[in-house]
C-alpha positions in Angstrom: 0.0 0.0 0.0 1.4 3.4 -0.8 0.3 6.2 1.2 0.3 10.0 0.5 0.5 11.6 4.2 -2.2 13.9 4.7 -0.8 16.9 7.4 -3.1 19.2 6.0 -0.4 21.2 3.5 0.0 19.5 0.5 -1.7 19.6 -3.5 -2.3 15.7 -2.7 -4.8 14.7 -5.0 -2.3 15.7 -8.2 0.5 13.8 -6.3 -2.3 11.3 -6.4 -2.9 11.6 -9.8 0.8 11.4 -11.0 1.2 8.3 -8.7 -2.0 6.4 -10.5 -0.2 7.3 -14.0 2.9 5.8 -13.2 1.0 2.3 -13.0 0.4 2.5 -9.0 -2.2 3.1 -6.6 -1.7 5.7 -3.9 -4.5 6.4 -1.1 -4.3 9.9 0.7 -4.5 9.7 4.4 -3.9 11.2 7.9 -4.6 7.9 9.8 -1.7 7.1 12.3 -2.5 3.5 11.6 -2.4 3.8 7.9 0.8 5.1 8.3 1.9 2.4 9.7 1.0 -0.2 7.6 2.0 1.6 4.5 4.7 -0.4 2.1 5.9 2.8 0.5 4.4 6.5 2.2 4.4 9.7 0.2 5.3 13.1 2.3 4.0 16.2 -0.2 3.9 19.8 1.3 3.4 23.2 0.4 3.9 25.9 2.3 6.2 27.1 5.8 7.9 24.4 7.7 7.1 25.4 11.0 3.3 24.8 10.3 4.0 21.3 8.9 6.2 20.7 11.7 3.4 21.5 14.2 0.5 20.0 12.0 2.6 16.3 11.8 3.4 16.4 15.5 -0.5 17.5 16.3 -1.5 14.3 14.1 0.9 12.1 15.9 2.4 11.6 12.4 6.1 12.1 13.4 7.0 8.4 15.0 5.3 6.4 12.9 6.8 8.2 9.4 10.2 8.0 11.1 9.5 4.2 12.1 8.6 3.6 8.7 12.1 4.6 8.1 13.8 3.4 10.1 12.0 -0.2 9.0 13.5 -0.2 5.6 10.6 0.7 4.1 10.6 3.2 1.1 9.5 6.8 1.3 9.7 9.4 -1.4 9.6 13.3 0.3 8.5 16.0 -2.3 9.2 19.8 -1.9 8.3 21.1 1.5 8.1 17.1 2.3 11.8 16.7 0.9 12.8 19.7 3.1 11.3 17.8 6.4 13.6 15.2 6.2 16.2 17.6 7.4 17.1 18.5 10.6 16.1 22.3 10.7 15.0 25.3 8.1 15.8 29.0 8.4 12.3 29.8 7.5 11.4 28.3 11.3 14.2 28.6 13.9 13.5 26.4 16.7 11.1 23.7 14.5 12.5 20.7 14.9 12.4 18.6 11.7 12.8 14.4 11.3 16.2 14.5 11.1 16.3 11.8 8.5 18.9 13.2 6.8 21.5 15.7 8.7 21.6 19.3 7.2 19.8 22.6 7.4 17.4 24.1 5.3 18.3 27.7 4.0 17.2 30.7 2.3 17.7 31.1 -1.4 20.1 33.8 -1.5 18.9 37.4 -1.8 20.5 38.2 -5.3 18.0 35.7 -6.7 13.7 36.6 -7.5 11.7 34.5 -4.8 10.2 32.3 -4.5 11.7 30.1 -7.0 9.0 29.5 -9.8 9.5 28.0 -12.7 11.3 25.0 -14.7 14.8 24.9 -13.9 17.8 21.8 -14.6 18.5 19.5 -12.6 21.7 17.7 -12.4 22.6 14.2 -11.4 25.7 13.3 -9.3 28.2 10.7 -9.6 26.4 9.1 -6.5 22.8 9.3 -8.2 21.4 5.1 -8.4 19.7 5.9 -11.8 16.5 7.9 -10.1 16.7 11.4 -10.9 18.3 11.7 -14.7 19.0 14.6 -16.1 16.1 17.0 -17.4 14.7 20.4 -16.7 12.0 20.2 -13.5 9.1 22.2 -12.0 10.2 24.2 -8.8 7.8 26.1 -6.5 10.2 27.3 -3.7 11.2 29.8 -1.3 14.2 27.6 0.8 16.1 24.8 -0.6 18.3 22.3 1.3 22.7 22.9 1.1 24.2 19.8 -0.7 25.1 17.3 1.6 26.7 13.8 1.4 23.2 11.9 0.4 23.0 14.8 -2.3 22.1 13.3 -5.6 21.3 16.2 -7.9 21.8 19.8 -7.7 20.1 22.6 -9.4 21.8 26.1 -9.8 19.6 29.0 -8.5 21.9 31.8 -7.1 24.2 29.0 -6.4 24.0 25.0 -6.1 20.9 23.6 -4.3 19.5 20.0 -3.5 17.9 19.4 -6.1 17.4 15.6 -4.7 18.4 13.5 -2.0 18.5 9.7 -1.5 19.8 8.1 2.0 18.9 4.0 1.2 15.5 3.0 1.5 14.2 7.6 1.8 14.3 9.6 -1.6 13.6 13.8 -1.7 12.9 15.9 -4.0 12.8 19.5 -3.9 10.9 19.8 -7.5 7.6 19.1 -8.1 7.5 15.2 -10.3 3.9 15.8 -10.4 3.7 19.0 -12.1 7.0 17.9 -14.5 5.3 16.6 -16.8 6.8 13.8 -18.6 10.3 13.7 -16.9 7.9 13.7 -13.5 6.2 11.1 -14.0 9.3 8.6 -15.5 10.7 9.8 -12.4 8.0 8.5 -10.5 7.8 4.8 -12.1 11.3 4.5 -11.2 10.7 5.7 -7.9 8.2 3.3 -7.1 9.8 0.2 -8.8 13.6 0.8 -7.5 12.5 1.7 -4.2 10.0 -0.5 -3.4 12.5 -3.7 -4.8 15.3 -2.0 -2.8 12.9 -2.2 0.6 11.3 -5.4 0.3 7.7 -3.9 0.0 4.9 -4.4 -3.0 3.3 -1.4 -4.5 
């Protein structure tokens, strides 16, 4: 079962929507129990991270996402959700985030228009398993994530940002593979059929 996590900030049903085109079947829920269960869970978000922060910790989401990790089961973190798998964002000083993956969040740098709108490139590192491949991506951003050692693409806006993460079984994107049209939703398929061989689980 793959399940799109439901904190209340997210455009789910198009994450939905890409997710049922790549050949899979994705059910969006807030359901700690769900959660739980899930094979392969879905983070989305739009908006600050504070508010998600709260909003998942209100839910009593927080455990069981990073137990679901920490399980070896696959989980794919998209935009604001990408950015939750770090540790902290200068957008919300003191909000703790599920330090999945070390490393702050920061502001895009002030010689740069933000947010961040538009199609941009994205491009792969030496380290990337054959997820994200090279291609131009949808971005809807105000913060993006420093390059750090689980870095696997990097897109230039002002300077090198994540562009996407992948720490075994947990894969983030900062773009949007939903609103990327083609390249989003190849990405996708071989999201769901590397990962979910990789953990174990069945789509």
């Amino acid at each position: 079962m793959i399940a799109i996590v439901d904190y209340g900030m997210g455009n789910l049903r198009n994450v939905q929507r890409a997710i049922e085109h790549a050949g899979a079947a994705g059910g969006v829920t807030s359901s700690v129990h769900d959660v739980r269960a899930a094979g392969f869970l879905v983070l989305p978000g739009v908006g600050a991270f504070g508010e998600a922060v709260r909003r998942i910790d209100h839910a009593g989401l927080r455990e069981p996402i990073v137990a679901h990790v920490r399980a070896g089961k696959p989980l794919l973190g998209i935009c604001l959700g990408m950015q939750l798998l770090f540790d902290a964002s200068d957008e919300s000083p003191g909000a703790e985030g599920l330090g999945i993956i070390a490393g702050r969040v920061r502001s895009l740098p002030d010689r740069v228009k933000v947010p961040h709108i538009g199609w941009n490139d994205v491009v792969p590192s030496t380290s990337n398993p054959a997820l994200v491949e090279t291609g131009v991506y949808y971005f809807v951003h105000s913060y993006a994530a420093e390059p750090v050692p689980e870095t696997i693409a990097v897109t230039e806006y002002g300077g090198p940002f994540c562009a996407a993460v992948r720490k075994g079984n947990v894969l983030g994107v900062q773009f949007h593979p939903e609103k990327s049209q083609e390249a989003g939703l190849a990405l996708l398929k071989r999201c769901l059929e590397q990962m979910v061989r990789a953990g174990g689980g069945a789509i």
